[in-house]
C-alpha positions as CSV (number, residue, x, y, z in Angstrom):
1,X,-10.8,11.3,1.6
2,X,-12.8,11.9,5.1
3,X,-12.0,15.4,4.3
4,X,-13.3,15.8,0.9
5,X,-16.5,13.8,2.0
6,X,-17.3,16.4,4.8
7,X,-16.7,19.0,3.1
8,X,-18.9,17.9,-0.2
9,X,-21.7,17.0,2.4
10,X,-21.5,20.5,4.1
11,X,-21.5,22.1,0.5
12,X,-24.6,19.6,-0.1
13,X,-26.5,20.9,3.1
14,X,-25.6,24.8,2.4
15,X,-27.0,24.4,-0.9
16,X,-30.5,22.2,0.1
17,X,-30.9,25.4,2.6
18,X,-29.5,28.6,1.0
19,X,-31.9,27.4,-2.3
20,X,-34.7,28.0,-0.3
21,X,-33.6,32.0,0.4
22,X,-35.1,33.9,-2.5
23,X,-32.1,36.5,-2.0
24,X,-29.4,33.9,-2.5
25,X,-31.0,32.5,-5.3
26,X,-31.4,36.0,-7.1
27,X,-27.9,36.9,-6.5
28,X,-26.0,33.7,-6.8
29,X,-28.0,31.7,-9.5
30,X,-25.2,29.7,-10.2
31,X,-26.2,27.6,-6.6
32,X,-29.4,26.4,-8.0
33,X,-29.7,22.7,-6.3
34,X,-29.5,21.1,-10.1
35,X,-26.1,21.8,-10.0
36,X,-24.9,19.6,-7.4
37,X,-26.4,16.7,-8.0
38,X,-23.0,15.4,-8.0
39,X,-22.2,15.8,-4.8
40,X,-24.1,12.6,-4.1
41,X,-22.1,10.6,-6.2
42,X,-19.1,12.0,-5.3
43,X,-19.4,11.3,-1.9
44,X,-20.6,7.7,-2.9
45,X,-17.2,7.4,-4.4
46,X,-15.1,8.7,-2.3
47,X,-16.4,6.1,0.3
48,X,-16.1,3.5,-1.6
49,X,-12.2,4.2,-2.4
50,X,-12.1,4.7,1.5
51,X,-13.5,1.7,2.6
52,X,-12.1,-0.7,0.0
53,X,-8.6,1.6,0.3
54,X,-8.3,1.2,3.6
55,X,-8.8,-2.1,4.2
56,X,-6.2,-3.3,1.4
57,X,-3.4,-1.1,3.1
58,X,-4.7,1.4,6.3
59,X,-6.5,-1.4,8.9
60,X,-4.3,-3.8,10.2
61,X,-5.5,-7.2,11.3
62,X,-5.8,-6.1,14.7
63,X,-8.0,-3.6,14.3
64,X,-11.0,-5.9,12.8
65,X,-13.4,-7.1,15.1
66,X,-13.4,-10.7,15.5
67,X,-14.7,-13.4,17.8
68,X,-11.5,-15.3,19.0
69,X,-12.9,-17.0,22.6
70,X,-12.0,-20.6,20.4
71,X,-8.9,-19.3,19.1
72,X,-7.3,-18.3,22.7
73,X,-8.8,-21.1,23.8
74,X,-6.5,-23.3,21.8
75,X,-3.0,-24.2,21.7
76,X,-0.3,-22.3,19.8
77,X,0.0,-25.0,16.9
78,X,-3.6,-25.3,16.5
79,X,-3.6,-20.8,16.5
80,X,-1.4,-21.5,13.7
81,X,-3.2,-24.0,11.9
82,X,-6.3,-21.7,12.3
83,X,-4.5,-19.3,10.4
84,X,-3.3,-21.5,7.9
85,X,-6.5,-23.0,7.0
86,X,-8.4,-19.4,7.2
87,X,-5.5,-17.8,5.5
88,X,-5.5,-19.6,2.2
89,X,-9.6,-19.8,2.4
90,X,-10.2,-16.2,2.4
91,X,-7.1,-15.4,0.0
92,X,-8.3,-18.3,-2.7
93,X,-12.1,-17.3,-2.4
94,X,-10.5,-13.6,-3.1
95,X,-8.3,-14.6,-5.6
96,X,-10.7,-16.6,-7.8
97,X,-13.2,-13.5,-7.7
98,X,-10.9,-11.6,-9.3
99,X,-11.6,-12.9,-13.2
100,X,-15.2,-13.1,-12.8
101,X,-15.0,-9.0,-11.4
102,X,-12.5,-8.3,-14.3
103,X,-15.3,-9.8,-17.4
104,X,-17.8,-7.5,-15.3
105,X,-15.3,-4.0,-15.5
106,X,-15.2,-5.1,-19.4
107,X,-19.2,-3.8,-19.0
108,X,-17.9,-1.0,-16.7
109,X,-15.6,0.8,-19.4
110,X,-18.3,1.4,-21.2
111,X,-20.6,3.4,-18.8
112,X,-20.8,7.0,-17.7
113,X,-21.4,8.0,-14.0
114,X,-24.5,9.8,-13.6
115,X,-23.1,12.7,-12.5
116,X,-19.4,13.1,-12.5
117,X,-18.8,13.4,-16.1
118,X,-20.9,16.6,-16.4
119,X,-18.2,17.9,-13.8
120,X,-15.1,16.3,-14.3
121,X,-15.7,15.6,-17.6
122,X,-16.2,12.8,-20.1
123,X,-13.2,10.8,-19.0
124,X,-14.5,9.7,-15.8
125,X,-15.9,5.3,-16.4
126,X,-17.7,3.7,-14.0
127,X,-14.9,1.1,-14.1
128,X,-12.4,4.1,-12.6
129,X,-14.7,4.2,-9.8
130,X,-15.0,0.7,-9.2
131,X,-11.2,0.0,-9.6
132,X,-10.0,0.4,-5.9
133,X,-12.0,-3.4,-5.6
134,X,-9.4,-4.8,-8.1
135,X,-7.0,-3.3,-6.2
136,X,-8.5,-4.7,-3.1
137,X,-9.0,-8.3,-4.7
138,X,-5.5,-8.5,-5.1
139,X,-3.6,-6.9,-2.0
140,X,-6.2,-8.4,1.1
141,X,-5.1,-12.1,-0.6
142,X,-1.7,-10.8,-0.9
143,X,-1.5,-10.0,3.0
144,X,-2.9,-13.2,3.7
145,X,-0.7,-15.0,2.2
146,X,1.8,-13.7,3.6
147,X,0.1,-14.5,7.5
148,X,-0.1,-17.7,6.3
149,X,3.5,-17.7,5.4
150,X,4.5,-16.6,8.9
151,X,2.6,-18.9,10.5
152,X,4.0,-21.9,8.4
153,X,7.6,-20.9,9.1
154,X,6.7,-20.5,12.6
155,X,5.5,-23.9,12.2
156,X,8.9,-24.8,11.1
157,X,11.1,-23.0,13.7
158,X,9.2,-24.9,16.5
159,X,9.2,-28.3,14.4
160,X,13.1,-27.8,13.9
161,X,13.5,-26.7,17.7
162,X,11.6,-29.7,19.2
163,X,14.0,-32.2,17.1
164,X,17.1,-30.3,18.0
165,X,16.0,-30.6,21.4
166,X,15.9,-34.3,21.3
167,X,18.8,-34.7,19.6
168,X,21.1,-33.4,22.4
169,X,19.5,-35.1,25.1
């Protein structure tokens, strides 16, 4: 997707500066600026599919920038309980967005992208854009969930450990 960006924004900045050449424009009318007004938008695009794609299944956890000083600071069952709490916070506030976004992509089927359909053709719905956020609504809570999981049965193992402990000596 970083590919296809660069290369529509290079295509975008040969056009903006070959236009101005009478020659080119003489001899290759068919790059006459008005024809790539897409570009923009499909750029636009592309971006958002990479940034909402990538953070539903390329960026790990560890690779967000957080402020943890209070979170090392802690002990190992309140790190857990951090993650508990913050787990099912951000996976229910995502989870109950998703209706409200889905009643908005009902609006969505119905539009045209500026653009895009005069390349692509008539097919292309502003909700097919905008579907990688569904996509993202769903599998961010998902992965959540699951640390919150983890950290619950870790929760377990050292709650089961401690009373096996006791019970021997």
């Amino acid at each position: 997707m970083m590919a296809a960006m660069f290369a529509t924004f290079i295509l975008q900045v040969m056009i903006r500066y070959t236009a101005r050449i009478g020659w080119v424009a003489e001899t290759f009318p068919w790059l006459e600026p008005s024809n790539f007004g897409w570009t923009l938008e499909f750029c636009l695009a592309l971006w958002l599919w990479l940034v909402f794609w990538g953070n539903s299944f390329v960026v790990r956890d560890q690779d967000h920038v957080s402020f943890d000083i209070l979170y090392f600071a802690v002990s190992g069952k309140v790190r857990r309980g951090f993650i508990i709490v913050t787990g099912l916070a951000i996976a229910i506030g995502l989870l109950l967005s998703i209706d409200p976004t889905w009643d908005r992509f009902k609006i969505l089927r119905l539009k045209k992208t500026a653009t895009l359909s005069d390349l692509f053709g008539d097919w292309i719905r502003m909700r097919d854009i905008y579907a990688i956020y569904i996509l993202f609504l769903i599998t961010v809570p998902a992965r959540y969930l699951w640390l919150v999981w983890q950290a619950f049965r870790s929760s377990m193992r050292a709650r089961q450990h401690t009373s096996e402990g006791r019970l021997d000596e």
